[in-house]
mmCIF file as gemmi writes it, N, C-alpha and C atoms, coordinates in Angstrom:
data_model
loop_
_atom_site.group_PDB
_atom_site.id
_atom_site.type_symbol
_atom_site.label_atom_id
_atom_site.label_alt_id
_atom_site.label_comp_id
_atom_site.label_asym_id
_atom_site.label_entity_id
_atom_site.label_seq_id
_atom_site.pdbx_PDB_ins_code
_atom_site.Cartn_x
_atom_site.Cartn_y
_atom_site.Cartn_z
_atom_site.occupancy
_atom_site.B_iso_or_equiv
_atom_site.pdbx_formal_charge
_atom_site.auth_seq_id
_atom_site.auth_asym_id
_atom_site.pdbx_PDB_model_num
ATOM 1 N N . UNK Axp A 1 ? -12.659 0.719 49.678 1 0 ? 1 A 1
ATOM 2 C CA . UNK Axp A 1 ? -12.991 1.982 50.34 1 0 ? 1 A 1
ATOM 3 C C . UNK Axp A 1 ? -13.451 3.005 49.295 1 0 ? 1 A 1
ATOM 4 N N . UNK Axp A 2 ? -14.39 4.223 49.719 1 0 ? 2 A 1
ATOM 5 C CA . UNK Axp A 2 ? -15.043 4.569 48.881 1 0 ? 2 A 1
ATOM 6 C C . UNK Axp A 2 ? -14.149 6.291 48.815 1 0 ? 2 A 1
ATOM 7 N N . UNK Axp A 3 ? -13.854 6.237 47.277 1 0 ? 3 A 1
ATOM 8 C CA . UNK Axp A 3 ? -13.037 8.09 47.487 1 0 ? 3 A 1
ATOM 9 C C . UNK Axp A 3 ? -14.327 8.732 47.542 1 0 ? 3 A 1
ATOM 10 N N . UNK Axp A 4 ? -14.545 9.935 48.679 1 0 ? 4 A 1
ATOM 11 C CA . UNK Axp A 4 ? -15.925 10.513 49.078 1 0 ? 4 A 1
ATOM 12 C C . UNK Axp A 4 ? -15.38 12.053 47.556 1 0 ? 4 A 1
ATOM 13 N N . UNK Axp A 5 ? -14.556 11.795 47.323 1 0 ? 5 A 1
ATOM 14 C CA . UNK Axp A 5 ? -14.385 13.414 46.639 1 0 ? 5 A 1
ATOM 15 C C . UNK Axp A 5 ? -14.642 12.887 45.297 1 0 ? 5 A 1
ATOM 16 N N . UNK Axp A 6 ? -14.665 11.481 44.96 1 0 ? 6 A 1
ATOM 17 C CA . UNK Axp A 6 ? -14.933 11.05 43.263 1 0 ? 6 A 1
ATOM 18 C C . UNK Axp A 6 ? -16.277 10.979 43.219 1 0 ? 6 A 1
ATOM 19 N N . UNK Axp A 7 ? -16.804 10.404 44.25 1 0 ? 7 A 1
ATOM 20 C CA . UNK Axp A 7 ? -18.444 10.122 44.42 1 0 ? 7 A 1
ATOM 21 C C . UNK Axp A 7 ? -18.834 11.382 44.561 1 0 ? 7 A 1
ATOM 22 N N . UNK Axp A 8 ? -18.25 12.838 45.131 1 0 ? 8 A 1
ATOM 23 C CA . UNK Axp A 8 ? -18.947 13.798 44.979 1 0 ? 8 A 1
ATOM 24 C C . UNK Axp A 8 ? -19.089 14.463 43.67 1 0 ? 8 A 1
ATOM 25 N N . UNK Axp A 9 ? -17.974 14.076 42.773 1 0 ? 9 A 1
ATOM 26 C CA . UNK Axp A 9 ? -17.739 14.917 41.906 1 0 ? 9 A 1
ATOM 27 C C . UNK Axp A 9 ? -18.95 14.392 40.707 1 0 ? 9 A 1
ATOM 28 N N . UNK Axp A 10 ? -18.711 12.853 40.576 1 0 ? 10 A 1
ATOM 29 C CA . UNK Axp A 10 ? -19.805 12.113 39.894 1 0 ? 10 A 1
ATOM 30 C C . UNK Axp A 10 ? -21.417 12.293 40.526 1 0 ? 10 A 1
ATOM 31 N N . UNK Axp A 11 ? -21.585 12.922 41.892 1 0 ? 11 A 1
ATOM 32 C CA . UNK Axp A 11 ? -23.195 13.3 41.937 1 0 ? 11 A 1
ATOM 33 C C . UNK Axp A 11 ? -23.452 14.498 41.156 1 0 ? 11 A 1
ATOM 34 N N . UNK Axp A 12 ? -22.545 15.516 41.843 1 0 ? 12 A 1
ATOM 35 C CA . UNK Axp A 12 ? -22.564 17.057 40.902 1 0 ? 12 A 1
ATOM 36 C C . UNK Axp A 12 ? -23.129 16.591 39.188 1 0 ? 12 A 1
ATOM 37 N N . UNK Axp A 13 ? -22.04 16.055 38.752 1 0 ? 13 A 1
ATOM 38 C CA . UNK Axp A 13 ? -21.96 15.885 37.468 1 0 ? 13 A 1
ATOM 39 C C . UNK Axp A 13 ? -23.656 15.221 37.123 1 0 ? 13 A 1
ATOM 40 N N . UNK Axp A 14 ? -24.177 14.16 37.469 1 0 ? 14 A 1
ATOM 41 C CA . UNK Axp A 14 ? -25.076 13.386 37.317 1 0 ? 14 A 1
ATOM 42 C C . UNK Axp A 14 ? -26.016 14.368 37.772 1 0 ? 14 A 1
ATOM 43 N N . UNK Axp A 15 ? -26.012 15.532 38.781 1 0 ? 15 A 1
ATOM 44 C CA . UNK Axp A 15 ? -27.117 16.232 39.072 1 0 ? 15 A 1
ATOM 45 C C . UNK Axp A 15 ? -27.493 17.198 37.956 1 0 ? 15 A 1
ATOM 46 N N . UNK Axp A 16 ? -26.384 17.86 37.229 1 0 ? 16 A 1
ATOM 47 C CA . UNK Axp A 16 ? -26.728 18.544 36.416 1 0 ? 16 A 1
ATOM 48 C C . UNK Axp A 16 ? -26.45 18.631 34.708 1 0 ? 16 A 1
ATOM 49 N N . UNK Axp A 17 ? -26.633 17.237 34.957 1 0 ? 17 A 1
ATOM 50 C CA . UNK Axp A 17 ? -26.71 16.232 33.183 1 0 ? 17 A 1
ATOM 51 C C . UNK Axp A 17 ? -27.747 15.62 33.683 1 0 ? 17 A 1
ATOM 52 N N . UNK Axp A 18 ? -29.171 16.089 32.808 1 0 ? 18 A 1
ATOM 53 C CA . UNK Axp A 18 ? -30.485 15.103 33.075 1 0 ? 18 A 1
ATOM 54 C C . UNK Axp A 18 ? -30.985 15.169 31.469 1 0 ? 18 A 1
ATOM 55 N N . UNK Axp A 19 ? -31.865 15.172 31.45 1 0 ? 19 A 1
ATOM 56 C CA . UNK Axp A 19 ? -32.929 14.607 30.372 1 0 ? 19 A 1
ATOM 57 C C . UNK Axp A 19 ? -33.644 16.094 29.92 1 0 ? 19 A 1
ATOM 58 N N . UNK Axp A 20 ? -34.283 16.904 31.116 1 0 ? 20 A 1
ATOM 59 C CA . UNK Axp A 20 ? -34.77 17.947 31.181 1 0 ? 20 A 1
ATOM 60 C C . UNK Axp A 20 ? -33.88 19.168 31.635 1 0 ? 20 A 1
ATOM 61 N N . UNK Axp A 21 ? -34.22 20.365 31.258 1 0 ? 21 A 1
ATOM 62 C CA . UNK Axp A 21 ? -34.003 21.502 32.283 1 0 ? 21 A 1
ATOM 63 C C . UNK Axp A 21 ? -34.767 21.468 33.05 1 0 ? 21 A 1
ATOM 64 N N . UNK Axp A 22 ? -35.211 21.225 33.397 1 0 ? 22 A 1
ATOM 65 C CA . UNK Axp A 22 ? -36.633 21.592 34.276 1 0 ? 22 A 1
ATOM 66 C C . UNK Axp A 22 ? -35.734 20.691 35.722 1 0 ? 22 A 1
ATOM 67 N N . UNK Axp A 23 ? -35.42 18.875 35.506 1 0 ? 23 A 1
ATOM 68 C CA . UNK Axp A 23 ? -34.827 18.865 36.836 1 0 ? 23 A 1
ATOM 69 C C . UNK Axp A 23 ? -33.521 19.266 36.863 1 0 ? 23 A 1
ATOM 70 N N . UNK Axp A 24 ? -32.887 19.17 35.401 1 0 ? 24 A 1
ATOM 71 C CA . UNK Axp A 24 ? -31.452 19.906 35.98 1 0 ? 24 A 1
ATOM 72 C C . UNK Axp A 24 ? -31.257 21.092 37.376 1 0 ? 24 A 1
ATOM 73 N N . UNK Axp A 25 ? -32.001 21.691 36.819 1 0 ? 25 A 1
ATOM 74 C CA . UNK Axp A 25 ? -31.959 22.758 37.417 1 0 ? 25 A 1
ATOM 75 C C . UNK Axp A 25 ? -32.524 22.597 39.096 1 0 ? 25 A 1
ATOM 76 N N . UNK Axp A 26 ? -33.441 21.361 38.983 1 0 ? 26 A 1
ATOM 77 C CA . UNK Axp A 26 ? -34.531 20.766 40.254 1 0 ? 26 A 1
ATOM 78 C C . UNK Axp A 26 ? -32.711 20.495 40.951 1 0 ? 26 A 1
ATOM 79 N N . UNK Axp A 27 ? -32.688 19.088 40.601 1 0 ? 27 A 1
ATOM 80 C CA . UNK Axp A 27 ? -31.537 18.269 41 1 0 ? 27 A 1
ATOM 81 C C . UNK Axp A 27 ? -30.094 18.938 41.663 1 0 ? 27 A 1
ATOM 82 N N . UNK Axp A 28 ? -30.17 19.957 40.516 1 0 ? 28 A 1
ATOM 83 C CA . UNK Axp A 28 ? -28.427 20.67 40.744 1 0 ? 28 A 1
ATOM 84 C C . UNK Axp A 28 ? -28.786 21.525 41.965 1 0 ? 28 A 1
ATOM 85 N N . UNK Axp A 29 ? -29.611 21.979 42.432 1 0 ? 29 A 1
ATOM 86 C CA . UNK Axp A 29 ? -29.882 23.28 43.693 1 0 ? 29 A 1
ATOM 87 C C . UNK Axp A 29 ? -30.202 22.433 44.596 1 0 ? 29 A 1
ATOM 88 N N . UNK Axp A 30 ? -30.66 20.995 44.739 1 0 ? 30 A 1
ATOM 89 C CA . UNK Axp A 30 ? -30.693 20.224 45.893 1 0 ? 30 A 1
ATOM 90 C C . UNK Axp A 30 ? -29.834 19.76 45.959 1 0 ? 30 A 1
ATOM 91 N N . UNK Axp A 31 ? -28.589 19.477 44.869 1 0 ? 31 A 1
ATOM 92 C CA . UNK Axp A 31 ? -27.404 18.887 45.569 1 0 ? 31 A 1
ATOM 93 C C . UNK Axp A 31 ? -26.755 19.772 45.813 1 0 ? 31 A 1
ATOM 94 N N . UNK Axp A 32 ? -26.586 21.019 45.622 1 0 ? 32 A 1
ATOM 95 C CA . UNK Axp A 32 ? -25.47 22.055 45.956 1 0 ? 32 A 1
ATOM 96 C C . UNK Axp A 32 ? -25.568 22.219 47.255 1 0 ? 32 A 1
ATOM 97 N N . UNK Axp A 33 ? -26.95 22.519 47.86 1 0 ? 33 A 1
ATOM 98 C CA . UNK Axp A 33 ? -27.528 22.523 49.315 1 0 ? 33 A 1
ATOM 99 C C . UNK Axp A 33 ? -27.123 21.896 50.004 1 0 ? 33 A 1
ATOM 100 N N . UNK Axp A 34 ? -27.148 20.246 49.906 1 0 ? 34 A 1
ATOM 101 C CA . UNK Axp A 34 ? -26.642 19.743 50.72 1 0 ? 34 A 1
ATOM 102 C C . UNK Axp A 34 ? -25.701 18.488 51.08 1 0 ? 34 A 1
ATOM 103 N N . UNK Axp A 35 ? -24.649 18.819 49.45 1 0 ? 35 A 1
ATOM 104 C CA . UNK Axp A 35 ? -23.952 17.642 49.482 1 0 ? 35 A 1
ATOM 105 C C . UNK Axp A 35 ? -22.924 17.822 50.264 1 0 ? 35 A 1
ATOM 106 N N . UNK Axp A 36 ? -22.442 19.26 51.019 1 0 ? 36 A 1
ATOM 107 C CA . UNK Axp A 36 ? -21.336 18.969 51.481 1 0 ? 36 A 1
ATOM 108 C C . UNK Axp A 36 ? -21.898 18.661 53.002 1 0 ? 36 A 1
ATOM 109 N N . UNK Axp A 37 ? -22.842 18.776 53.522 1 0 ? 37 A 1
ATOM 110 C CA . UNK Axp A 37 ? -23.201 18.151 54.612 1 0 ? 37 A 1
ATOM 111 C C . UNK Axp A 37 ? -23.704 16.884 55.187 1 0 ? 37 A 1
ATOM 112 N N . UNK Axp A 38 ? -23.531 15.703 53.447 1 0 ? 38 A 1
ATOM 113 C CA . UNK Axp A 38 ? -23.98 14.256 53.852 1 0 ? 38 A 1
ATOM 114 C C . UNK Axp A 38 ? -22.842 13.465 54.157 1 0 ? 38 A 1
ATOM 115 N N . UNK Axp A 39 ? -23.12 12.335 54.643 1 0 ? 39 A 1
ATOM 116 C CA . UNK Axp A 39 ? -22.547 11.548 55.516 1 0 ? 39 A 1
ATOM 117 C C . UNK Axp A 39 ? -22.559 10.077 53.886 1 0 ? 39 A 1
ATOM 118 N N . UNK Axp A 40 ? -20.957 9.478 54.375 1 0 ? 40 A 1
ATOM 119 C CA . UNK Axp A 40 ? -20.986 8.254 53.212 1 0 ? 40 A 1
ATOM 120 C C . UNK Axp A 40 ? -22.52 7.861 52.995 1 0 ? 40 A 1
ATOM 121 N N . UNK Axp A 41 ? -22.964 7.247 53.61 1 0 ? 41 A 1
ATOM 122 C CA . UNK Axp A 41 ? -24.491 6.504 53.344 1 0 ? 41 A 1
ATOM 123 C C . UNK Axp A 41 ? -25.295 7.611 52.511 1 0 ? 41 A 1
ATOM 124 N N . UNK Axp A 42 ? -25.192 8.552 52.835 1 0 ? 42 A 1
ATOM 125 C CA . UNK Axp A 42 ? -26.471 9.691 52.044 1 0 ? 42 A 1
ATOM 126 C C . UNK Axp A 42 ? -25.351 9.58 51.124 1 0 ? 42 A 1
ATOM 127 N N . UNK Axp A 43 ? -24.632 9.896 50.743 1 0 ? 43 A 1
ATOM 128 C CA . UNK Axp A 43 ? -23.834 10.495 49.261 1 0 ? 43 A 1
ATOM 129 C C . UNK Axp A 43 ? -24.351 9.197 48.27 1 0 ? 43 A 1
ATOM 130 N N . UNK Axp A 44 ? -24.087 7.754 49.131 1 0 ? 44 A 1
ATOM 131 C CA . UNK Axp A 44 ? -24.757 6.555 48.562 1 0 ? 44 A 1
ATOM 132 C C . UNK Axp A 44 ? -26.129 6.631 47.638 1 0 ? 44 A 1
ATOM 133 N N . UNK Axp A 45 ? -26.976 7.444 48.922 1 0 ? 45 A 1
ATOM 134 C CA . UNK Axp A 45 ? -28.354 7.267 48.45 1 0 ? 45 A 1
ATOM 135 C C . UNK Axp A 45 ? -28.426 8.299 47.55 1 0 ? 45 A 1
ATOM 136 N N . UNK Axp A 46 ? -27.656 9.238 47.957 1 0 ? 46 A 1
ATOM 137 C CA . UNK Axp A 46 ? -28.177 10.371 46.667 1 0 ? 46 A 1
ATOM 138 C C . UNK Axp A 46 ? -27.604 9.823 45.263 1 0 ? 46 A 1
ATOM 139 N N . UNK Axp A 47 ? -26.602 9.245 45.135 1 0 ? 47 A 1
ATOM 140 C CA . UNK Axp A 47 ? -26.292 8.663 44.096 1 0 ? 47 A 1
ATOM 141 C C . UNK Axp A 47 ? -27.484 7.656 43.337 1 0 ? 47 A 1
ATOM 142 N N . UNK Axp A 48 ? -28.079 6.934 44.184 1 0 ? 48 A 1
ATOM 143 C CA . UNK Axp A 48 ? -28.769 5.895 43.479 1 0 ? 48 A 1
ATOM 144 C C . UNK Axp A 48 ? -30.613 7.154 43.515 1 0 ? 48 A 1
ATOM 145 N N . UNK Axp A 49 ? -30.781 7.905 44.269 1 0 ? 49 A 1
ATOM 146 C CA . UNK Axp A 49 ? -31.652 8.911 44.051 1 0 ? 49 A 1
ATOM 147 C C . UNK Axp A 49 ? -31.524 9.396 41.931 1 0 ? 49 A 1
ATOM 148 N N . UNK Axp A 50 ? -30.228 9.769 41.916 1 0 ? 50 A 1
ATOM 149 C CA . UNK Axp A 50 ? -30.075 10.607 40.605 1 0 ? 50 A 1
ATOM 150 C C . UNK Axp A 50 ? -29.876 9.132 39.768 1 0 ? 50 A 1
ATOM 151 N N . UNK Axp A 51 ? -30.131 8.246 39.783 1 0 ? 51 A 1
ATOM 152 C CA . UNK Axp A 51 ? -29.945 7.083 38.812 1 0 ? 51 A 1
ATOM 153 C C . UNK Axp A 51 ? -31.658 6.606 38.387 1 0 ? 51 A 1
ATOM 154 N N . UNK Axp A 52 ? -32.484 7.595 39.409 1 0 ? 52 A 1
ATOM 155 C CA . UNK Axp A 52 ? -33.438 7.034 38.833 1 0 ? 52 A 1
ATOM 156 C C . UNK Axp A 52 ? -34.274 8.272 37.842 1 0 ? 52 A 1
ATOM 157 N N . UNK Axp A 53 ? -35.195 7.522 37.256 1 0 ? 53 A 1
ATOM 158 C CA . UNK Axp A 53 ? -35.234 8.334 35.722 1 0 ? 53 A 1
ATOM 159 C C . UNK Axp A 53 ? -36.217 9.734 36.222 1 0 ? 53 A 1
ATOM 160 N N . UNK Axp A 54 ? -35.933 10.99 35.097 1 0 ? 54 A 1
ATOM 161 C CA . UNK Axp A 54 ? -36.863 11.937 35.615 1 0 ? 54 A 1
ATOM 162 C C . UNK Axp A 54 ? -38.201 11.933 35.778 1 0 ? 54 A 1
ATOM 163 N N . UNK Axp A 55 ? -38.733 11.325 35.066 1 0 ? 55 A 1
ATOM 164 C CA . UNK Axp A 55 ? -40.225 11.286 35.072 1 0 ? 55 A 1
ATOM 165 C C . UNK Axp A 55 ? -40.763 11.014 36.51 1 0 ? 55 A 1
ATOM 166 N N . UNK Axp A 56 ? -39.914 9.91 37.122 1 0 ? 56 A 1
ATOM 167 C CA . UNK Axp A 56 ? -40.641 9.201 38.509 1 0 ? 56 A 1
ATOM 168 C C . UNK Axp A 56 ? -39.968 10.459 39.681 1 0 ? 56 A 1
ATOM 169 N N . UNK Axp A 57 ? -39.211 10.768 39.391 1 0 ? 57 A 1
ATOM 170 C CA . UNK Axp A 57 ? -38.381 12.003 40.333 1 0 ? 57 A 1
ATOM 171 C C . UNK Axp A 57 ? -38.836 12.855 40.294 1 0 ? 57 A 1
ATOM 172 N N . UNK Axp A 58 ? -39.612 14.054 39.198 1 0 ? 58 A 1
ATOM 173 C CA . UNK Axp A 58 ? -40.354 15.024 39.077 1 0 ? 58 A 1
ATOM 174 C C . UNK Axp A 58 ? -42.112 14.259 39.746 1 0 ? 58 A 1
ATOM 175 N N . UNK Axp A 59 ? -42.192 12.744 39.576 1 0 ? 59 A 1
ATOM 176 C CA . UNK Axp A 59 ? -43.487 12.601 40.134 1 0 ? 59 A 1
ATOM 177 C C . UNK Axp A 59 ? -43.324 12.406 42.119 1 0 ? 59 A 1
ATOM 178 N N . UNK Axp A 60 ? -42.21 11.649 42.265 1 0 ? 60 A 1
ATOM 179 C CA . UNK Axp A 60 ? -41.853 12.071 43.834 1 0 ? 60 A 1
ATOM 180 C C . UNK Axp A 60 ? -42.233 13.29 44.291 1 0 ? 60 A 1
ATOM 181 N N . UNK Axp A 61 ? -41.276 13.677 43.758 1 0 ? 61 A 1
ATOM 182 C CA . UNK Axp A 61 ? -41.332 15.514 44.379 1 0 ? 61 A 1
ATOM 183 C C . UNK Axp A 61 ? -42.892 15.965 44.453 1 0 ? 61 A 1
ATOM 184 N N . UNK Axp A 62 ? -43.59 16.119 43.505 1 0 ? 62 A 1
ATOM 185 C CA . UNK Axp A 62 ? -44.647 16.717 43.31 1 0 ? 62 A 1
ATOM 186 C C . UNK Axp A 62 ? -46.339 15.798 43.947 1 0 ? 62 A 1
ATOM 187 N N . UNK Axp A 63 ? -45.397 14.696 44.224 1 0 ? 63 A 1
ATOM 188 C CA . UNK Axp A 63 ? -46.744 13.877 45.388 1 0 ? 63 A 1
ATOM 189 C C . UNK Axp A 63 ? -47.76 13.199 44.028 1 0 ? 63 A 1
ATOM 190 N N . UNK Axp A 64 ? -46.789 12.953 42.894 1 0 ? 64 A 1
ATOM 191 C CA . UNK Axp A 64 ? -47.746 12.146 42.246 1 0 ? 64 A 1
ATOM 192 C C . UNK Axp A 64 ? -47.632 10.505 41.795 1 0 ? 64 A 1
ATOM 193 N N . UNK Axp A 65 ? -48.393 9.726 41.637 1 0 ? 65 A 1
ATOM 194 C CA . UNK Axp A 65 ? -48.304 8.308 41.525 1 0 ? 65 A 1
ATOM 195 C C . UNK Axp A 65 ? -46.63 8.542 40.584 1 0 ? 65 A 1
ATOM 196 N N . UNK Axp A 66 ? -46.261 7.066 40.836 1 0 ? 66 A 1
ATOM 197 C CA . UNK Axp A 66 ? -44.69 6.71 40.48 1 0 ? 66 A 1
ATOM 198 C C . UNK Axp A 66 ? -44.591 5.395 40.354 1 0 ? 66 A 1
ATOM 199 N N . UNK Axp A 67 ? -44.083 5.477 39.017 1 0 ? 67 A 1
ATOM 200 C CA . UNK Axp A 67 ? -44.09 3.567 39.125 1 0 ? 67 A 1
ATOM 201 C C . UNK Axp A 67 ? -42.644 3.085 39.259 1 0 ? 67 A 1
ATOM 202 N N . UNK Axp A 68 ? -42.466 3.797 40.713 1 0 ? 68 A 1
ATOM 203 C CA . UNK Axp A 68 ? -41.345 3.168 41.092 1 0 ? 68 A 1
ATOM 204 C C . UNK Axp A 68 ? -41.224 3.736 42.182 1 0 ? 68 A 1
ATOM 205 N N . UNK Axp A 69 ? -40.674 2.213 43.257 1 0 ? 69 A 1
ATOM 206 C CA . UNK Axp A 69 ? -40.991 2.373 44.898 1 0 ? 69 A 1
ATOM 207 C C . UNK Axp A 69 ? -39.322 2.664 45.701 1 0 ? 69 A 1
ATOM 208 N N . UNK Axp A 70 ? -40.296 4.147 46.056 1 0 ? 70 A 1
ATOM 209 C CA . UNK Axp A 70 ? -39.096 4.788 46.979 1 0 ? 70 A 1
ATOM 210 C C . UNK Axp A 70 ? -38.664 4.67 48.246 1 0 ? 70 A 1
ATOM 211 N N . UNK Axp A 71 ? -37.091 4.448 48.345 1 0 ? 71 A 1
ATOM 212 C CA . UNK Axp A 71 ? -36.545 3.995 49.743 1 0 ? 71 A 1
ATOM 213 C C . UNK Axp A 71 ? -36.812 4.975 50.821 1 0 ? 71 A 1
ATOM 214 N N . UNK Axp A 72 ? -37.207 4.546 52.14 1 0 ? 72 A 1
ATOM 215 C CA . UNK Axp A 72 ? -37.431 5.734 53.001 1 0 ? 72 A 1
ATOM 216 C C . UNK Axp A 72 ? -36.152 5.841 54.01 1 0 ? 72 A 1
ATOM 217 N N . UNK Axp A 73 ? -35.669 6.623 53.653 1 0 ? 73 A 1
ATOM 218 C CA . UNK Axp A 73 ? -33.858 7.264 53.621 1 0 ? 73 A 1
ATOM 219 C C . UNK Axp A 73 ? -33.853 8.615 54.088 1 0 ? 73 A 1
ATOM 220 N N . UNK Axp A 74 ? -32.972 9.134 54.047 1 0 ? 74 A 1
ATOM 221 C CA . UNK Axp A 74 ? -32.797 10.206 54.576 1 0 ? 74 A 1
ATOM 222 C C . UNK Axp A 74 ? -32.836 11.448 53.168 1 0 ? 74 A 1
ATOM 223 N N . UNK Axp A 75 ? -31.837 10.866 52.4 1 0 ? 75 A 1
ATOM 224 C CA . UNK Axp A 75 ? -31.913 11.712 51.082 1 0 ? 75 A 1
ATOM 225 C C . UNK Axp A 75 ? -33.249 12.075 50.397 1 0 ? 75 A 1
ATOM 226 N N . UNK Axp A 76 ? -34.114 10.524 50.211 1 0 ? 76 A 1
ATOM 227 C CA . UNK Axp A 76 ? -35.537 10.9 49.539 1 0 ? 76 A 1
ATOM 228 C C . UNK Axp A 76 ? -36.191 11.666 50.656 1 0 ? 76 A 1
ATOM 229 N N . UNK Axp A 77 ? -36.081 11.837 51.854 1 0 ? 77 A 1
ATOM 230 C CA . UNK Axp A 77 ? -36.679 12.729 52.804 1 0 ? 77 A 1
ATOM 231 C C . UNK Axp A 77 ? -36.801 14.156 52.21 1 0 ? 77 A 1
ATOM 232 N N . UNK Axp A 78 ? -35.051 13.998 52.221 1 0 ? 78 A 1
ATOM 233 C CA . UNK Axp A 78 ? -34.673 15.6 51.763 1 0 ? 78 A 1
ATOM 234 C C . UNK Axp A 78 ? -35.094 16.169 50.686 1 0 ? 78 A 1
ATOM 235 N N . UNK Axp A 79 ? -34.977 15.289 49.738 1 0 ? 79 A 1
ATOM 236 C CA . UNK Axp A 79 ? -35.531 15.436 48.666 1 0 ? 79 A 1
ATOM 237 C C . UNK Axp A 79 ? -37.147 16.213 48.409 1 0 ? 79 A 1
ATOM 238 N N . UNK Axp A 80 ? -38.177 14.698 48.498 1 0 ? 80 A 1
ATOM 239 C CA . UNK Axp A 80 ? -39.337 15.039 48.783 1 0 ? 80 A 1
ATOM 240 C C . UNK Axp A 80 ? -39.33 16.408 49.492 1 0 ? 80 A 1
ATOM 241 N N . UNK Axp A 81 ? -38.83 16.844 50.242 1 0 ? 81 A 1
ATOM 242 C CA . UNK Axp A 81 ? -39.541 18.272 50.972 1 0 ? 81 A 1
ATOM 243 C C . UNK Axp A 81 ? -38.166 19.639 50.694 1 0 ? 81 A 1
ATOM 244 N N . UNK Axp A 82 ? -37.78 19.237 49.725 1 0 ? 82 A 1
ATOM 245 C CA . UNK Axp A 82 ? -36.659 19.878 49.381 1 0 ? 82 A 1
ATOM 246 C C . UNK Axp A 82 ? -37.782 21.418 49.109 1 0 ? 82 A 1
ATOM 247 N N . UNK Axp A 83 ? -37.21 22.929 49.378 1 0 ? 83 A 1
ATOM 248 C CA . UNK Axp A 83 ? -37.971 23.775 49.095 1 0 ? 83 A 1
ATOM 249 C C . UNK Axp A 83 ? -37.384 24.463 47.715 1 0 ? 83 A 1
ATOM 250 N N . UNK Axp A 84 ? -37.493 24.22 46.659 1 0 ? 84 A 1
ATOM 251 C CA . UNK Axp A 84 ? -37.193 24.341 45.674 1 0 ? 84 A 1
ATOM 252 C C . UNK Axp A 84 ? -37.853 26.063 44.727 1 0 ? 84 A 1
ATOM 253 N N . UNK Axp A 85 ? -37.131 27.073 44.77 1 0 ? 85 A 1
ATOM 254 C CA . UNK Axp A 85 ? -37.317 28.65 44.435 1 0 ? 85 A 1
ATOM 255 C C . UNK Axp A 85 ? -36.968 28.866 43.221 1 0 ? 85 A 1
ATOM 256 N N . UNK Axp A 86 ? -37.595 28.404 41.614 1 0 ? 86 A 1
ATOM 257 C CA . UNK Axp A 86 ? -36.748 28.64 40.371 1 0 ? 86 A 1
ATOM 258 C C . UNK Axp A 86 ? -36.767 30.487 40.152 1 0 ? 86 A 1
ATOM 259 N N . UNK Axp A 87 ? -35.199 30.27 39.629 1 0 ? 87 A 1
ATOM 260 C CA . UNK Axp A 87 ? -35.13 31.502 39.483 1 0 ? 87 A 1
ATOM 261 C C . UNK Axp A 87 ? -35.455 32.665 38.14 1 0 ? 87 A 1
């Protein structure tokens, strides 16, 4: 059985430990949004979402080629059209 409060704590964490500021900052404001409103399966996907590397994640988001093929889920939904306001 899956503890939903360890898996949350390890997305947080994984959202805002990246490679860049640029998605830290992407990553951490889309999970704050809406991790307390996913369901086991999304916390799943968002987990394996933040496992994949920034380059192809900043190219998702931004609608550009990716050499790497994305699950059509609910999270990369959210993601992809996430409205993202840097401050």
């Amino acid at each position: 059985m899956i503890n939903i409060d360890e898996l949350k704590k390890k997305i947080i964490y994984r959202s805002n430990y990246r490679g860049t500021k640029e998605m830290e900052n992407l990553l951490s404001a889309f999970t704050k949004k809406y991790i307390n409103n996913l369901n086991e399966n999304d916390l799943l996907d968002l987990e394996k979402l933040l496992n994949i590397d920034d380059t192809n994640l900043y190219n998702f988001y931004n609608s550009i080629k990716t050499d790497f093929e994305f699950e059509s889920n609910n999270i990369n939904f959210l993601y992809k059209n996430f409205d993202y306001k840097q401050k």
